[in-house]
C-alpha positions in Angstrom: 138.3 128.7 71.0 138.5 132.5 72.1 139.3 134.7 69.6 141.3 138.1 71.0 141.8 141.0 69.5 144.3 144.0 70.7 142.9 146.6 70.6 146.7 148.6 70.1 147.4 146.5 66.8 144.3 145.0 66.2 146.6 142.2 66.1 144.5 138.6 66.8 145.2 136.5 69.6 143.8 132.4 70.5 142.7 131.9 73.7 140.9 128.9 74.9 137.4 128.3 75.6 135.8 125.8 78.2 132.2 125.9 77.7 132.3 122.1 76.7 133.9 121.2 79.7 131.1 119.8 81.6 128.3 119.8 79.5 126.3 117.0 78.9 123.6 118.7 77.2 125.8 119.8 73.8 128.4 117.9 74.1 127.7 114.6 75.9 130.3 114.8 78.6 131.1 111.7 80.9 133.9 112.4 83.6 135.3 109.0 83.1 136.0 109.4 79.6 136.2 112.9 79.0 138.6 114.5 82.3 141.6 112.7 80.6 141.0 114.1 77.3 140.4 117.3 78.3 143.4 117.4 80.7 146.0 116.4 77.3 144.4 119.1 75.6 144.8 121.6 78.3 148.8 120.3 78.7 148.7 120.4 74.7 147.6 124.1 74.8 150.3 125.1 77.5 152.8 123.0 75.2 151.8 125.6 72.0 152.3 129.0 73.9 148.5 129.4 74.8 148.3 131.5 77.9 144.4 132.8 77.8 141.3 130.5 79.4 138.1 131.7 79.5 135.1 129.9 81.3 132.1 130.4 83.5 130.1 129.4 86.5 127.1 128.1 84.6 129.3 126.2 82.6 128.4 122.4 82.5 124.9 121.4 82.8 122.4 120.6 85.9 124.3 119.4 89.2 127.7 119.6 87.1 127.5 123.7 87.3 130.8 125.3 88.1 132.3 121.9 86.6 134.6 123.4 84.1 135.9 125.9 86.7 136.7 122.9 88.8 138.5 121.0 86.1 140.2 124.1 84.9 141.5 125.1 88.7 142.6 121.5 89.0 144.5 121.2 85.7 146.4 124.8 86.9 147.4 123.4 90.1 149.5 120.7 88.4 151.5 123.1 86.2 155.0 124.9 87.8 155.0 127.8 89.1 156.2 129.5 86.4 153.7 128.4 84.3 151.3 129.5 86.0 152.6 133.2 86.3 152.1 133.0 82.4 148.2 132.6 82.7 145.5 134.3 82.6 142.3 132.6 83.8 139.3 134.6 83.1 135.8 133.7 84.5 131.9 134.8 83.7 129.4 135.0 86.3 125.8 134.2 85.6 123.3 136.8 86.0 120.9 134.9 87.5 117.8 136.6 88.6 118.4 136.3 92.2 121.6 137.6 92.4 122.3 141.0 93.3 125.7 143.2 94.7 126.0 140.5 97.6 124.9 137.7 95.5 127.6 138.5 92.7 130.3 138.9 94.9 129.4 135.4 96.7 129.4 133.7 93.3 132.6 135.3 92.7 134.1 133.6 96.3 132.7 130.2 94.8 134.5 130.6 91.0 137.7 131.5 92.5 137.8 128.9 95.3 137.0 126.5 92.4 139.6 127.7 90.2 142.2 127.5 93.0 142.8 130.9 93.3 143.7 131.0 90.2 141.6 134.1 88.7 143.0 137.2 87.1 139.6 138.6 85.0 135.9 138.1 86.1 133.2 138.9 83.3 129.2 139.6 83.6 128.6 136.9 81.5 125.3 139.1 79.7 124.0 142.1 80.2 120.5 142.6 81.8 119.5 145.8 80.3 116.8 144.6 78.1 114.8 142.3 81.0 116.1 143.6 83.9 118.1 146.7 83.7 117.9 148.0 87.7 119.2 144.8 87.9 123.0 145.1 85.6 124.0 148.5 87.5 124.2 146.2 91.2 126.0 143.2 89.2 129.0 145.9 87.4 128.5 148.0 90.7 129.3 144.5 92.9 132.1 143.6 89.9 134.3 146.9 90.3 133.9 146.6 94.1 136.0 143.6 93.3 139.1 145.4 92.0 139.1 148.3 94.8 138.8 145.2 97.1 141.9 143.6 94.9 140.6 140.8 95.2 140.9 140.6 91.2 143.0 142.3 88.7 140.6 143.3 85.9 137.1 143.4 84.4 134.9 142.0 81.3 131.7 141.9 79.9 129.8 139.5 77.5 126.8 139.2 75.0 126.3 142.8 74.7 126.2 145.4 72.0 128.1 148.6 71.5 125.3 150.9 73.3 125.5 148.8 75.6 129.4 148.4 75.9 129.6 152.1 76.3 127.1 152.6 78.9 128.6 150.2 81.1 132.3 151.7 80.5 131.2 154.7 82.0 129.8 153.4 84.5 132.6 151.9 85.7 134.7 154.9 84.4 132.9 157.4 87.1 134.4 154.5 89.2 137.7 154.6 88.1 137.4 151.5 86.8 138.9 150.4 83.4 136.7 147.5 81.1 139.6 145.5 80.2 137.1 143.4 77.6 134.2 142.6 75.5 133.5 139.0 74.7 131.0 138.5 71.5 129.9 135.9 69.1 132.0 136.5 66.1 131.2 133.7 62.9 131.1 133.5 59.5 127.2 131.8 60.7 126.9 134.9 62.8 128.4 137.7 60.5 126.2 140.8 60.9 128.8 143.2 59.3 127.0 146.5 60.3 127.0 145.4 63.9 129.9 143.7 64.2 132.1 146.3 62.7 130.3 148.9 65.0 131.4 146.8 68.4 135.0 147.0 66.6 135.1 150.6 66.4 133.7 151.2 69.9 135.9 148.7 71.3 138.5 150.6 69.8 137.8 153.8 70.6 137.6 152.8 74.6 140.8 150.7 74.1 138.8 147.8 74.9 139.9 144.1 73.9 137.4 142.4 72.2 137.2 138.1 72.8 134.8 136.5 70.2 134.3 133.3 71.0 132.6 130.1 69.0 134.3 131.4 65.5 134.1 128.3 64.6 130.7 128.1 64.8 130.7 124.7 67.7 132.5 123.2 65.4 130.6 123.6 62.2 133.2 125.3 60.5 135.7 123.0 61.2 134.0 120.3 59.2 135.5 118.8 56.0 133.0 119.7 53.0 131.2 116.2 51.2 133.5 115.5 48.0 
C-alpha cells in the first residue's frame, strides 16, 4: 500500500504497492501459486477506483529482478483501453553502483519495455548523497534528460530526507524540471515526528506530493491484537 498525499489539500490518496510481487526472500513468492492471486487483487484494485501503482526494477529477489514490473506490465495489457488511460504506473530505478547517466537511462529502456510501455513516472529509488554523492547528480541529471527526451511524463524521488529533497529540486529546477514526488517510509513503527513533519512542510512548500509507503508497517499493523 502507497500512501499519497496532495500536496493542494493535503488530502490522502491509496495507491498500490508491488514490492511483494516477486519476492521470495520476505514474502515467499512461487509463480505457480502466487501470479493468480496477485492478478485478482490487481483486477480487485481496478474494481475499487485505484488508479496509482508504484514498483521498481529491483523488485523481486535474485534472477526474479524486474519481476514485479513484468507482472504489473502484463496485468495492464489485459485491461481496456480506457482503463488504462486511468493509470498511472510509476517505477523506481536502482542506484546500483555501476550505473551512471547512460546506465540509468538503459535501465529505464528495460523497466518500460517490461511494463509494456506502460510508464508515466520514473523515481531514483534512494538517494546517493551520503556514499556516493558525485554519483546522484549523473542519476537525476540522466532522469530529467528523460522528460526533455519525452520519453516519460514526470519525476520522483525515494528514501531521502528534506535537505536532501530540496537539493535535488533545484537541481532539477535550474533544469526546468518539476519533482512531481517524494516517496518515504511513513509508520506508526517508523514515526519520527520531528522529521517527518519537516519532509511535510518541505514537500509543501515545493508543491511536491509526498507517497509513504509500508504504513502498515509489512503488514504488522494489520494484525488482529491476542484477546
Amino acid at each position: 500500500m502507497v500512501l499519497m498525499i496532495k500536496h493542494e489539500s493535503f488530502q490522502p490518496g491509496i495507491g498500490v504497492g508491488t514490492w511483494a510481487w516477486g519476492n521470495r526472500f520476505l514474502w515467499n513468492y512461487n509463480s505457480l501459486s502466487d501470479d493468480s492471486t496477485l492478478y485478482t487483487t490487481f483486477n480487485t484494485a481496478i474494481s475499487l477506483g485505484l488508479n496509482f501503482f508504484d514498483t521498481a526494477d529491483s523488485y523481486g529477489t535474485g534472477n526474479l529482478n524486474g519481476r514485479s514490473e513484468l507482472l504489473l506490465g502484463r496485468f495492464v495489457s489485459q485491461l481496456s483501453q480506457n482503463q488504462v488511460q486511468q493509470l498511472t504506473l510509476a517505477t523506481k530505478l536502482a542506484p546500483f553502483p555501476w550505473r551512471f547517466k547512460h546506465g540509468y537511462r538503459k535501465a529505464f529502456y528495460s523497466s518500460k519495455s517490461r511494463l509494456q510501455g506502460h510508464l508515466a513516472r520514473v523515481q531514483l529509488h534512494s538517494s546517493t548523497a551520503r556514499y556516493a554523492p558525485y554519483q546522484e547528480g549523473f542519476l537525476i541529471d540522466a532522469l530529467a534528460q528523460l522528460v526533455y527526451d519525452k520519453h516519460v511524463n514526470s519525476l520522483g524521488i525515494s528514501n531521502v530526507g528534506p535537505k536532501g529533497l530540496g537539493k535535488i529540486y533545484r537541481r532539477l529546477a535550474m533544469k526546468g524540471v518539476r519533482l512531481a514526488s517524494v516517496q518515504v517510509q511513513f509508520s506508526l513503527l517508523t514515526y519520527n515526528q520531528a522529521l517527518q513533519r519537516e519532509m511535510i512542510l518541505v514537500s509543501r512548500a515545493l508543491g511536491i506530493e509526498v507517497l509513504a509507503y509500508s504504513p502498515l508497517a509489512l503488514g504488522i499493523l494489520s494484525l488482529s491484537s491476542p484477546s
